[in-house]
C-alpha positions as a Markdown table, in Angstrom:
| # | Residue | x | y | z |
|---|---|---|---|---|
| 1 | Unk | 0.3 | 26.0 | 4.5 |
| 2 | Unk | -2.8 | 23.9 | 4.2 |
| 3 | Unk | -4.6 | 21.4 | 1.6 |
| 4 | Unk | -6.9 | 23.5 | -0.8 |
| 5 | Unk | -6.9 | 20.6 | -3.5 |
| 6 | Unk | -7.2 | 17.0 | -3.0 |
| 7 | Unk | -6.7 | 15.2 | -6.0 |
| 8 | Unk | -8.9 | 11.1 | -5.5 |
| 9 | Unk | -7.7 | 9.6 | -8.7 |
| 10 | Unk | -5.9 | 6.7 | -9.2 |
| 11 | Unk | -2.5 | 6.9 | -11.0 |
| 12 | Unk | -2.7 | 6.8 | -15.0 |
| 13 | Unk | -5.6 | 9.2 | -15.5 |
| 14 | Unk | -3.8 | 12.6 | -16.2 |
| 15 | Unk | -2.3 | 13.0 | -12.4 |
| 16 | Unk | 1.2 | 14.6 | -13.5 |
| 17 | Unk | -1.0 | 16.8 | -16.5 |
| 18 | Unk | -3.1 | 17.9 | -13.2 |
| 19 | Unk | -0.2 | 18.5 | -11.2 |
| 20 | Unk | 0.8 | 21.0 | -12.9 |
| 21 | Unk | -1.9 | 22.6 | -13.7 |
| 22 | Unk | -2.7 | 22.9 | -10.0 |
| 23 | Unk | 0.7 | 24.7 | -9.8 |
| 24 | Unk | 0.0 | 26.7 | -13.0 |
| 25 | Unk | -3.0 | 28.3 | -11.1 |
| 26 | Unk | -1.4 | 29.1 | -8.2 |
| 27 | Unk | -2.4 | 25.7 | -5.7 |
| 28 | Unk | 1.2 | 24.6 | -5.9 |
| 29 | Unk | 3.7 | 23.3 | -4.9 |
| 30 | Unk | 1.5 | 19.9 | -5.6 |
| 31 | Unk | 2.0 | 15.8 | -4.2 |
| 32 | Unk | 2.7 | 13.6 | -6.7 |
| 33 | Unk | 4.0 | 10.4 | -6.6 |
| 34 | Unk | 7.5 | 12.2 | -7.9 |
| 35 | Unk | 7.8 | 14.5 | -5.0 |
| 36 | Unk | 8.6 | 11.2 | -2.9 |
| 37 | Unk | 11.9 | 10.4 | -5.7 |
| 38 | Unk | 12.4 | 13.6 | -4.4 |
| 39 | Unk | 12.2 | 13.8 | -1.1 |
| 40 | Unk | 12.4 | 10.3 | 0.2 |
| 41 | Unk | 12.5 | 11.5 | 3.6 |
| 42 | Unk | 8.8 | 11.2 | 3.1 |
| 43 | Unk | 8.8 | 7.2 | 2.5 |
| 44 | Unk | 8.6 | 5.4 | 5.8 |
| 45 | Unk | 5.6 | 8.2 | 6.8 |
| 46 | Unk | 3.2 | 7.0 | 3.2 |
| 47 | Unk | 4.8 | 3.5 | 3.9 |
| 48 | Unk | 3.3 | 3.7 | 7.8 |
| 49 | Unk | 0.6 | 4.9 | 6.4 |
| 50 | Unk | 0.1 | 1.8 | 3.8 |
| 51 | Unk | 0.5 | -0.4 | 7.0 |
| 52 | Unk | -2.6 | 1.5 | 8.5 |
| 53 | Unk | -0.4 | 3.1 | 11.2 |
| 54 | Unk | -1.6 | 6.9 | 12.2 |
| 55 | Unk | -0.3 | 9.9 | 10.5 |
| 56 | Unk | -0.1 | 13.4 | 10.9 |
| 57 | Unk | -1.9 | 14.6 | 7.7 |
| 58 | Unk | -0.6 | 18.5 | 7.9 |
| 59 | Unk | 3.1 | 17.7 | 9.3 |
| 60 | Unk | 3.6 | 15.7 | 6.5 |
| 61 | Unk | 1.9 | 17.5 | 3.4 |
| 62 | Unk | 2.9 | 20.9 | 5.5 |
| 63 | Unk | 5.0 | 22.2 | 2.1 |
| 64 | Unk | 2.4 | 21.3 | -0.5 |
| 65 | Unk | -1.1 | 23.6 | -1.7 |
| 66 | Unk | -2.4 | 20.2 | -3.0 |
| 67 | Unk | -1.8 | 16.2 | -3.9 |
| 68 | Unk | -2.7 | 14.0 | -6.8 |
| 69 | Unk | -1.5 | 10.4 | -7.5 |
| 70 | Unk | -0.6 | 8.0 | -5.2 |
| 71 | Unk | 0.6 | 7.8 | -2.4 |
| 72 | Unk | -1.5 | 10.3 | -1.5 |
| 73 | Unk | -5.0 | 9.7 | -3.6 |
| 74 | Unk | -5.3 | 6.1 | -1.8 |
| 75 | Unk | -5.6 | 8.4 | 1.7 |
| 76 | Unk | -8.8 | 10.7 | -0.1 |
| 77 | Unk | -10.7 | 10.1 | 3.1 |
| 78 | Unk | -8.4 | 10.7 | 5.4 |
| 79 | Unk | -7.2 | 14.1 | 4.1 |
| 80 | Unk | -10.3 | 15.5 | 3.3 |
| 81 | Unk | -11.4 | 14.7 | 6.6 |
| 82 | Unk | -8.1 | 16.5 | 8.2 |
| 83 | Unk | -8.6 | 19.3 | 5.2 |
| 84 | Unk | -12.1 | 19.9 | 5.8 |
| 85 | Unk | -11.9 | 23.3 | 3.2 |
| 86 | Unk | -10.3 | 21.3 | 0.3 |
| 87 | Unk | -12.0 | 21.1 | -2.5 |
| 88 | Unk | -11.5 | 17.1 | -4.1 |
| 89 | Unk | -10.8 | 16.1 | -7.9 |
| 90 | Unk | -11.7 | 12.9 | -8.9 |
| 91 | Unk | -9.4 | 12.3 | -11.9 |
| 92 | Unk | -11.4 | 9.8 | -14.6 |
| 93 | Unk | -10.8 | 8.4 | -17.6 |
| 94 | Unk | -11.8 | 5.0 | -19.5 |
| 95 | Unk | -11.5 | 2.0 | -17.7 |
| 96 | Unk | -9.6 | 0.1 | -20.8 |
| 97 | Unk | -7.5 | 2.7 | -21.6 |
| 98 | Unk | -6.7 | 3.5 | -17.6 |
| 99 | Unk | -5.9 | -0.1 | -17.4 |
| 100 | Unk | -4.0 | -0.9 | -20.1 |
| 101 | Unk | -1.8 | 2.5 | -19.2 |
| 102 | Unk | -1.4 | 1.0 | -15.8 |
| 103 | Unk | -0.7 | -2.7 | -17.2 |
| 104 | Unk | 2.4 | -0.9 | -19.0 |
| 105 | Unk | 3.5 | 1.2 | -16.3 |
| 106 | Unk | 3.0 | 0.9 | -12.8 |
| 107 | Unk | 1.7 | -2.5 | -12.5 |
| 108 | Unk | 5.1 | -3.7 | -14.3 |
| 109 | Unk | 7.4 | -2.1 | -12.1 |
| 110 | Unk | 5.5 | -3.5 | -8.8 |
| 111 | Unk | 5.4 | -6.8 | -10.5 |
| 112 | Unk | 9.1 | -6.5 | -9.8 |
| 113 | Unk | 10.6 | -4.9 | -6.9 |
| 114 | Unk | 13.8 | -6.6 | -7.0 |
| 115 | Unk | 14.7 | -5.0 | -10.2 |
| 116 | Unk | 14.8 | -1.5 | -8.8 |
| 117 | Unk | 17.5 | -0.3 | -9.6 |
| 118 | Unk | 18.8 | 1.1 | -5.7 |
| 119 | Unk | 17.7 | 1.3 | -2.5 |
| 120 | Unk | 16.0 | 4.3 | -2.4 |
| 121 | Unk | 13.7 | 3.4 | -5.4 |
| 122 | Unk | 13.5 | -0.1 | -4.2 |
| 123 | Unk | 12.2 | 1.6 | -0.8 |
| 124 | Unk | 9.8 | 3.3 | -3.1 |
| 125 | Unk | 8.2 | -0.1 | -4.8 |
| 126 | Unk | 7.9 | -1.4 | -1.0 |
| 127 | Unk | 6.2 | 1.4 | 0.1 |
| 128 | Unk | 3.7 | 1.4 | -3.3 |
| 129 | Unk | 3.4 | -2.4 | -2.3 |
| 130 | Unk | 1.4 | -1.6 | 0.8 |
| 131 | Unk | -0.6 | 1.9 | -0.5 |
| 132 | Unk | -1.1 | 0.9 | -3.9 |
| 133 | Unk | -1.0 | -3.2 | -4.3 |
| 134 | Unk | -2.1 | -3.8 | -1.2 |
| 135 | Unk | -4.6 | -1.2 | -0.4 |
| 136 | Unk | -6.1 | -0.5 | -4.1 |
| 137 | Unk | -6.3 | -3.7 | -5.2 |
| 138 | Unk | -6.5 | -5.6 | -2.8 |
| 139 | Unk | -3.2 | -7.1 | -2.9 |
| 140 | Unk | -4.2 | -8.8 | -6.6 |
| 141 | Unk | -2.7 | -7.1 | -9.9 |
| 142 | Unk | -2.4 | -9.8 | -11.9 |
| 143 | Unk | -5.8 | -10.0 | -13.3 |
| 144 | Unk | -7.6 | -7.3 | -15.4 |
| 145 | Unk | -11.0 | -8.0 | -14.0 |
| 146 | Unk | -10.4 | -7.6 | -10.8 |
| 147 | Unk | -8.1 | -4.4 | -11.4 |
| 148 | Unk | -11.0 | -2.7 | -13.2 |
| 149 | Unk | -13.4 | -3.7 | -10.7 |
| 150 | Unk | -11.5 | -1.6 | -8.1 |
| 151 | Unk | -10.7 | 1.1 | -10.6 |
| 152 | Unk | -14.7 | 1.4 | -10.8 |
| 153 | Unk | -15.2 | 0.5 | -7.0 |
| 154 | Unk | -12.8 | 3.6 | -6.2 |
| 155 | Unk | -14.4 | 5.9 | -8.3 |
| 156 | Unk | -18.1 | 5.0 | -7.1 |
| 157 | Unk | -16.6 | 5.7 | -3.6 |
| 158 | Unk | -15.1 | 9.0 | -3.9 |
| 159 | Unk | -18.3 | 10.5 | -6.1 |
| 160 | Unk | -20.6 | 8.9 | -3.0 |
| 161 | Unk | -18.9 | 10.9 | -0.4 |
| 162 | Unk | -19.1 | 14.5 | -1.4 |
| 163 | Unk | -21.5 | 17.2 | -3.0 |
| 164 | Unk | -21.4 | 18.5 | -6.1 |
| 165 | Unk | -20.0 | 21.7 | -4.0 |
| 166 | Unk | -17.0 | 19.8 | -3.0 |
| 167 | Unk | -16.4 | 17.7 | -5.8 |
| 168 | Unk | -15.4 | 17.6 | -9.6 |
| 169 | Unk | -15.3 | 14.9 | -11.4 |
| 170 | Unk | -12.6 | 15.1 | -14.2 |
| 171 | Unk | -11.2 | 14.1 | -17.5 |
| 172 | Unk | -7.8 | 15.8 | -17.9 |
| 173 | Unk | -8.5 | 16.2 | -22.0 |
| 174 | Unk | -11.7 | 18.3 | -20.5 |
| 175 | Unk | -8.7 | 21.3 | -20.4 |
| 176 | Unk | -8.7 | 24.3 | -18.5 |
| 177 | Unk | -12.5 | 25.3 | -18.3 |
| 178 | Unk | -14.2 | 23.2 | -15.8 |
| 179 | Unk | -11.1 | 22.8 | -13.8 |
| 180 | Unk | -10.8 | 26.5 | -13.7 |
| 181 | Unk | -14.3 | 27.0 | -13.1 |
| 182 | Unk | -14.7 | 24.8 | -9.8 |
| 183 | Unk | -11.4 | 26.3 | -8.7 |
| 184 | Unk | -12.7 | 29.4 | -9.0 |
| 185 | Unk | -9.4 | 31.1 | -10.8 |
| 186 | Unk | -9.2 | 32.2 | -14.0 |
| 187 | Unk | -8.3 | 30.7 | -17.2 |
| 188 | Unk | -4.5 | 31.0 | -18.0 |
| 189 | Unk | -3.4 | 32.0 | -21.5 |
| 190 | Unk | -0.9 | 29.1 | -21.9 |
| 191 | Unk | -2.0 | 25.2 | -23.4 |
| 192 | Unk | -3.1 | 22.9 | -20.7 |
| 193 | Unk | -0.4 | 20.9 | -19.6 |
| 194 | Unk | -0.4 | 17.0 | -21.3 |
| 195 | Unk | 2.8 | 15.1 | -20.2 |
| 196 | Unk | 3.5 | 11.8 | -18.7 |
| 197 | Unk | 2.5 | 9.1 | -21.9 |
| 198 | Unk | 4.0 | 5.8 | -21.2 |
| 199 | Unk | 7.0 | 6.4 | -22.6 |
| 200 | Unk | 7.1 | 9.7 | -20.9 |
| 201 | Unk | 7.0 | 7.7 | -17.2 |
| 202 | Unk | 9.4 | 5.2 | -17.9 |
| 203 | Unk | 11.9 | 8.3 | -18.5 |
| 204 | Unk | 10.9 | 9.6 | -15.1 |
| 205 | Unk | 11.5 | 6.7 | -13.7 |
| 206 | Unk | 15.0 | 6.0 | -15.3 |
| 207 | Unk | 16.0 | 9.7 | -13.9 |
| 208 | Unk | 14.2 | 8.8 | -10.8 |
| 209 | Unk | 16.9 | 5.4 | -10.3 |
């Protein structure tokens, strides 16, 4: 199995909603940041991987039709290099309302690792300590500014490096339409998927621990 979807956005812009729609359309299963709850066999690889060590690309992603989130969306470069057919989505949303989704979420459970609630999740903080703390931003959450900053900085990378061909650059509440239309697959009858509101990832998280 190989890579036909790489999804390049950061975490809190529809990534779970796109997930699975990915899957809905057939480009499943998909890499989210909750296939590593469960399969955390997979942590030391995106932790290596945080630390800059080498990775094989298609052992580890050799069960999945496509990835969004992080781990995975911090590596865009590297897996659309290794994937060189992939098509890339560049999830997108306000930069006040990404961050103040993220400020609620995921920036409060890697502002404290030692609450985790066992090992394997705590092994799962670590490892977004290096990818996503460490790599995204720098190492510095704690102030908006700068968390923006890279938000944008990300972005602007990710729609410099590919054509129009290869890219699409996406609002999940944009529906099924220009997703489908890029993907080139039809338009399914059912509602586009919208899950994972703030209170809807803490719940994942509690079943998760």
């Amino acid at each position: 199995m190989s890579l036909a979807v790489i999804g390049a956005g950061f975490g809190r812009t529809g990534t779970l909603s796109l997930k699975l729609a990915l899957e809905t359309l057939g480009l499943g299963p998909c890499h989210h940041m909750e296939e590593v709850m469960k399969h955390p066999e997979q942590i030391p690889v995106w932790h290596a991987a945080g630390r800059g060590q080498a990775v094989d690309w298609a052992a580890l992603l050799k069960e999945y039709r496509s990835t969004v989130d992080w781990p995975s969306a911090q590596f865009w470069r590297e897996l659309a290099a290794r994937f060189p057919a992939a098509k890339v989505v560049l999830t997108v949303r306000d930069r006040a309302r990404w961050y103040e989704s993220f400020s609620k979420t995921i920036m409060v459970l890697m502002s404290d690792l030692a609450a985790a609630p066992n090992a394997v999740m705590r092994s799962i903080l670590e490892m977004g300590e290096a990818v996503v703390v460490g790599r995204a931003f720098g190492g510095k959450i704690d102030d908006p500014a700068h968390v923006m900053t890279c938000f944008d900085r990300h972005n602007a990378a990710v729609k410099a490096a590919f054509s129009p061909e290869r890219l699409l650059v996406y609002e999940v509440a944009q529906g099924w339409e220009p997703l489908c239309r890029f993907l080139g697959r039809p338009v399914p009858a059912t509602p586009f998927p919208r899950v994972n509101s703030t209170t809807e990832f803490w719940e994942l998280i509690q079943q998760g621990g």
